[in-house]
C-alpha positions in Angstrom: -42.5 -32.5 -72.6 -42.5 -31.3 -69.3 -45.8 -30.1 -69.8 -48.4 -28.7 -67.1 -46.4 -29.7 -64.3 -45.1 -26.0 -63.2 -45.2 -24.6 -59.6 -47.8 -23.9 -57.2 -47.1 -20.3 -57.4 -49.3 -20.5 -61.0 -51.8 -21.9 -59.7 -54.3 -19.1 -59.7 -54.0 -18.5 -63.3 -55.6 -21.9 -64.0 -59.2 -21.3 -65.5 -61.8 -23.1 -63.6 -64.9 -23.1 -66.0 -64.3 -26.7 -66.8 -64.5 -27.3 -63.3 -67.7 -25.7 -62.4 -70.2 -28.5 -65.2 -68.9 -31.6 -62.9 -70.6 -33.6 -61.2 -71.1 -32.5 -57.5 -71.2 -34.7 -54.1 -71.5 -34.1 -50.8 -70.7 -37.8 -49.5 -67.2 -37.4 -47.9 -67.2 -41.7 -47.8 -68.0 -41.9 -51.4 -65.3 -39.8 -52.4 -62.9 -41.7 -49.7 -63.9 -44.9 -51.4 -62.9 -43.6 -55.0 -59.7 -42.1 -54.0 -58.9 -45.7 -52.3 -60.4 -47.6 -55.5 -58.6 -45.2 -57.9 -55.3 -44.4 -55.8 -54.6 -47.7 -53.9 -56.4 -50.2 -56.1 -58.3 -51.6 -53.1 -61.5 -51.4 -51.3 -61.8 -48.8 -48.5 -61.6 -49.9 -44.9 -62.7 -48.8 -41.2 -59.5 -47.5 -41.4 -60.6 -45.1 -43.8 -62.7 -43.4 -41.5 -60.0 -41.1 -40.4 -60.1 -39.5 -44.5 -63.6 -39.1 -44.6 -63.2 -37.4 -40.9 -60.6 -34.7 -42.2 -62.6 -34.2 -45.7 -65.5 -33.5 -43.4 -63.5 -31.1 -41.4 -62.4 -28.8 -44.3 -59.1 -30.5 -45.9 -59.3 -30.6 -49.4 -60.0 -32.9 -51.8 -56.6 -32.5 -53.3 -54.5 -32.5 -49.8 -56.0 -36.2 -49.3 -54.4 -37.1 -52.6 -51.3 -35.9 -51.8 -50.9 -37.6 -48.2 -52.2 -40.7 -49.8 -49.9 -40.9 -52.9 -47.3 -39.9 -50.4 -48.4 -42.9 -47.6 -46.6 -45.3 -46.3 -49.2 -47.5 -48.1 -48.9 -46.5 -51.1 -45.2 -46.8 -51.3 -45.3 -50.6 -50.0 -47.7 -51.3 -52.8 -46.1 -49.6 -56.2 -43.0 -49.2 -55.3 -40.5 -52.2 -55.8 -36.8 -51.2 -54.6 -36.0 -54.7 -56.4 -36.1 -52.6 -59.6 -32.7 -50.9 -59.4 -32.1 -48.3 -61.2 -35.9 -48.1 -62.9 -37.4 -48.7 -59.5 -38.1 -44.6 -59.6 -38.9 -44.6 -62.8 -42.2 -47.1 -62.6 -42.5 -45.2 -59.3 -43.3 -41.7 -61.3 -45.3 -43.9 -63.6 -48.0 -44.8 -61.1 -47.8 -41.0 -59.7 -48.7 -39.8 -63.0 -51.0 -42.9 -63.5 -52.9 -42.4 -59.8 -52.7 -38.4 -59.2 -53.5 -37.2 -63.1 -55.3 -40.3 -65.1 -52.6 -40.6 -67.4 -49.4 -41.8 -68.3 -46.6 -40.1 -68.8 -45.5 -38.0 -71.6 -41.5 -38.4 -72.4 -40.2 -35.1 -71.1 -42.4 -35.3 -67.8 -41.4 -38.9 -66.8 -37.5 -38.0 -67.2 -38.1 -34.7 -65.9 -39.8 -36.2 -62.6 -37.6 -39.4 -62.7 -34.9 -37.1 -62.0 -36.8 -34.9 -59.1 -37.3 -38.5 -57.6 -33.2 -39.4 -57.9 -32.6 -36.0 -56.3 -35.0 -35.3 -54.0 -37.2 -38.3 -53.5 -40.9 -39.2 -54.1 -42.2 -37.0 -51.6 -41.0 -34.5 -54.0 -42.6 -35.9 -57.0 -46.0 -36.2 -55.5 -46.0 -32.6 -54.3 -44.9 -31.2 -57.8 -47.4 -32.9 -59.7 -50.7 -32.1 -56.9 -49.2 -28.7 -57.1 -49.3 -28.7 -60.9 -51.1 -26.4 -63.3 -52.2 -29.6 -64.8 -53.8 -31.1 -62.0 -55.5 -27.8 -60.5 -57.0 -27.1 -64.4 -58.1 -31.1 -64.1 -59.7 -31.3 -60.7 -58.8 -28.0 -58.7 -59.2 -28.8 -54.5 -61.9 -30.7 -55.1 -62.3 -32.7 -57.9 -62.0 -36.6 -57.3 -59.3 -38.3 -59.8 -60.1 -41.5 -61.7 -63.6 -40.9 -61.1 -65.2 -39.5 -64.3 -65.3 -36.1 -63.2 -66.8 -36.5 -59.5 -66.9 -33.1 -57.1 -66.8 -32.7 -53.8 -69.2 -29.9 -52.5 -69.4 -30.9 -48.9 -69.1 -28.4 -46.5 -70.8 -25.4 -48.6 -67.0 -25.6 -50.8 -68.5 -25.9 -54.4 -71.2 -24.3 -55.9 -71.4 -26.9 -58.8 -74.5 -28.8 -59.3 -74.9 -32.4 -60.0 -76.1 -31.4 -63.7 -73.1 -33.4 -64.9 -71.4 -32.5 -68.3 -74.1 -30.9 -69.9 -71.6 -27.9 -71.2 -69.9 -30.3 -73.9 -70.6 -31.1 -77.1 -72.5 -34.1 -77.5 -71.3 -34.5 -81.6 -67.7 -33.9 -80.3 -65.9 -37.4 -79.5 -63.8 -37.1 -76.4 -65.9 -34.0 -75.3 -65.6 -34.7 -71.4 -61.8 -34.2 -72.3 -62.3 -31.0 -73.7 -61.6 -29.2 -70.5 -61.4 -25.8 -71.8 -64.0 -26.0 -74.3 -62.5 -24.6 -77.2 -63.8 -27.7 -79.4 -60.6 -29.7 -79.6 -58.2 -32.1 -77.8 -55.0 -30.7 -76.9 -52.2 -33.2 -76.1 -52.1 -32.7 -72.4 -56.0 -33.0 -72.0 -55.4 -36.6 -73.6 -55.7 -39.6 -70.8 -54.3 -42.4 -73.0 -51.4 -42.9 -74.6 -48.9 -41.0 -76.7 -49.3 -43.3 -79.4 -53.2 -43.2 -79.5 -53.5 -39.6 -79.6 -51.0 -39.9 -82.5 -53.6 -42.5 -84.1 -56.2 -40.4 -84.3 -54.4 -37.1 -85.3 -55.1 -38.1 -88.5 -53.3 -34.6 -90.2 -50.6 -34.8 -87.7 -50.7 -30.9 -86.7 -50.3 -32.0 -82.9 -54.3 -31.5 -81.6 -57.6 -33.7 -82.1 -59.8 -31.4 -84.1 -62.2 -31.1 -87.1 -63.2 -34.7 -88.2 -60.7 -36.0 -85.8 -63.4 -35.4 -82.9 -66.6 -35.8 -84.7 -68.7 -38.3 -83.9 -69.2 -40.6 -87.1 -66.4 -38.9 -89.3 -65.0 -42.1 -91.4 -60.7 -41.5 -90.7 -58.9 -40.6 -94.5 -57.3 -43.7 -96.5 -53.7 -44.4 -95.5 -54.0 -42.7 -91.6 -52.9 -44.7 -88.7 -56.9 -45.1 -87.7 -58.0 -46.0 -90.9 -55.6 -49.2 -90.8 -56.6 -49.8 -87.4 -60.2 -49.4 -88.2 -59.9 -52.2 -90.3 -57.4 -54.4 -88.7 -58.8 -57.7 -88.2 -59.0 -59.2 -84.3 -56.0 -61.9 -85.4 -53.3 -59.5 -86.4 -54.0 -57.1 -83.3 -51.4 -58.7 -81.6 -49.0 -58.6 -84.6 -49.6 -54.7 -85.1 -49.1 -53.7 -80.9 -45.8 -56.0 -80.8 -44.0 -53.7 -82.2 -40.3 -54.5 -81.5 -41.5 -58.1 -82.1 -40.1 -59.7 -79.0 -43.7 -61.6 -78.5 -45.1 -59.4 -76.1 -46.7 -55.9 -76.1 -44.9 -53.6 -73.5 -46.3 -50.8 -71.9 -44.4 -48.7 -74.5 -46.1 -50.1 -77.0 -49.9 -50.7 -75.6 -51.9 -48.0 -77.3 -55.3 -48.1 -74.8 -55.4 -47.0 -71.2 -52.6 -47.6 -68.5 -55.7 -49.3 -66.4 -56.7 -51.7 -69.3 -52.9 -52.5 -69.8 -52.4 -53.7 -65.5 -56.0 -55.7 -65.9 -54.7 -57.9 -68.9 -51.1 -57.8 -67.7 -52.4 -60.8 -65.0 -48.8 -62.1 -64.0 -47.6 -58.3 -63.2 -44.5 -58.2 -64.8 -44.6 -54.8 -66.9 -45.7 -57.1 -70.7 -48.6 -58.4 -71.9 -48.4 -61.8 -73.7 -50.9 -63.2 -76.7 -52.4 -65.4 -73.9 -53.2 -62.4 -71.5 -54.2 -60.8 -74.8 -56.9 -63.3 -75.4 -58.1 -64.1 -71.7 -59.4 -60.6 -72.1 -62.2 -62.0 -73.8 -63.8 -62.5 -70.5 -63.7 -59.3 -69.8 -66.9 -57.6 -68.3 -68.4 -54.1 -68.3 -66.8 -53.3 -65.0 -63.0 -54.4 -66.1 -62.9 -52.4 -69.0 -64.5 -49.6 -67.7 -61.1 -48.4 -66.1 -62.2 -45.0 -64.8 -65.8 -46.4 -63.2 -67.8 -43.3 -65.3 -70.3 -46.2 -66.5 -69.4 -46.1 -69.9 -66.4 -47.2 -72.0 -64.5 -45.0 -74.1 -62.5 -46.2 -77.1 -59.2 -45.6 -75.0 -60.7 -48.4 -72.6 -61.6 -50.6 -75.2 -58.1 -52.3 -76.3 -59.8 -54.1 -79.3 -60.0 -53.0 -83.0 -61.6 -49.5 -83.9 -64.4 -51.8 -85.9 -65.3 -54.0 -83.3 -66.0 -51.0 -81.0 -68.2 -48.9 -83.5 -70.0 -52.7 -84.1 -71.4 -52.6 -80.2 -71.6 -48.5 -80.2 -75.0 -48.7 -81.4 -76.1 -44.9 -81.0 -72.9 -43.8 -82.3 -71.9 -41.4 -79.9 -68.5 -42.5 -79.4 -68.9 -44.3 -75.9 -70.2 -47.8 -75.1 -72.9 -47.8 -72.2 -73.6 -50.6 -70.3 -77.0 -51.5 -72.3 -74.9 -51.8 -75.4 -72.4 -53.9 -74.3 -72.8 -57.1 -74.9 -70.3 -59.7 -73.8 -70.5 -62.4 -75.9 -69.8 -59.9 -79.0 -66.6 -59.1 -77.7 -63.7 -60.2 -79.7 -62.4 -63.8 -79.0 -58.8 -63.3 -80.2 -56.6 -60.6 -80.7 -57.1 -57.0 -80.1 
């Protein structure tokens, strides 16, 4: 649906309590060199200079997102006019992909598909930074595709650097939880439709109960179960689903990030070779979001195979667990 994504006028009613357990910087170049890493899939250069000059000078964390999903930059690299008629279409997809950490739900995507037909990108960018979905996310000052970075330069936040101490550490997915009423809502998910689908295990629309607790076995018969126990060969089989011999993004059930770092040729599919080459995958590749730890959604492998190197059990794989030459060597 064409959820979250409402005027600017609403913007006041967004609750901020999330907001205030982030983590807190007051390095105007570290938060440049996110946005850049995040937004424009490149290393920062001198040229960059001029952000960390305007962040220094008051402009808010969320204004710099704007003008850069709205650059000239931006636009040369993810938008591809060869596309036709779905060139606006993949365009929204990286807006939703760059400016919220997610892909896009069905009703949004058309929703903003047509804004872009009618009005143009410009107009898509300024709906969704002026969404009630990005100001209950990040607010001015919150840094997207960081893992919760703040910016507090400038005496602008009073949040301290304690990190995420206000979630529940037996709650899977708790730094998702952004309004802390012990469950997952469907547009506080940052993966896919059809993962949040896998593990809503009753179906009723929200991760809660079992769903979210940390070392709760998923019922017999539920889409995670079977996943659970898939086997690394038939991974490929089971994410194919229209069985054309490649997994399209439709179908890819981990992180849009993780999808573009195995899809190596760039064109939109990933094939059983790209599939397996992911075996050489280190910590930094599949940790899409750069929090230093990998979540389940980054993972891309079988349900087992991540529980096998999550040795504490708490739902996320650190960087002393993992351990490359455990990780799968076909299939996912």
């Amino acid at each position: 649906m064409f959820r979250g994504l409402v005027f600017a006028g609403l913007l006041a009613l967004a609750p901020s309590f999330a907001l205030a357990q982030q983590p807190c910087t007051t390095d105007a170049r570290h938060v440049v060199d996110e946005l850049y890493r995040h937004m424009l899939e490149r290393s920062s250069e001198a040229g960059s200079q001029a952000w960390v000059d305007r962040l220094n000078s008051g402009t808010t964390v969320r204004e710099l997102v704007r003008q850069i999903a709205g650059s000239q930059e931006h636009m040369n690299r993810f938008y591809n006019g060869n596309e036709g008629a779905n060139a606006n279409r993949n365009a929204v997809a990286t807006f939703y992909r760059h400016i919220l950490g997610r892909q896009p739900d069905p009703g949004g995507w058309d929703a903003m598909t047509n804004l872009a037909n009618q009005r143009g990108l410009g107009a898509v960018v300024d709906q969704i930074v002026n969404s009630s979905e990005y100001s209950q996310t990040y607010g001015d000052w919150g840094v997207p595709g960081s893992g919760g970075l703040r910016y507090c330069g400038n005496g602008n936040q009073t949040a301290s650097a304690q990190g995420t101490s206000g979630t529940n550490p037996q709650m899977r997915y708790a730094d998702l939880d952004r309004n802390h009423n012990g469950q997952i809502e469907r547009n506080e998910w940052r993966g896919s439709p059809r993962q949040f689908a896998i593990h809503d295990w009753n179906n009723d629309g929200v991760l809660s109960g079992d769903e979210v607790r940390v070392g709760a076995v998923p019922p017999r018969g539920s889409l995670e179960a079977d996943d659970y126990n898939m086997s690394a060969t038939d991974r490929f089989s089971y994410l194919d689903v229209n069985n054309n011999g490649s997994i399209d993004r439709n179908e890819w059930d981990g992180s849009l990030n993780t999808f573009y770092d195995l899809d190596t040729n760039n064109d939109g599919r990933i094939t059983r070779d790209e599939l397996n080459r992911g075996r050489r995958a280190t910590f930094a590749s599949l940790d899409a979001n750069g929090d230093g730890r990998i979540s389940l959604s980054e993972w891309g492998w079988s349900h087992r195979s991540f529980d096998e190197m999550d040795t504490n059990g708490d739902g996320v794989i650190t960087r002393d667990e993992f351990r490359a030459g455990a990780v799968p060597t076909t299939g996912r």
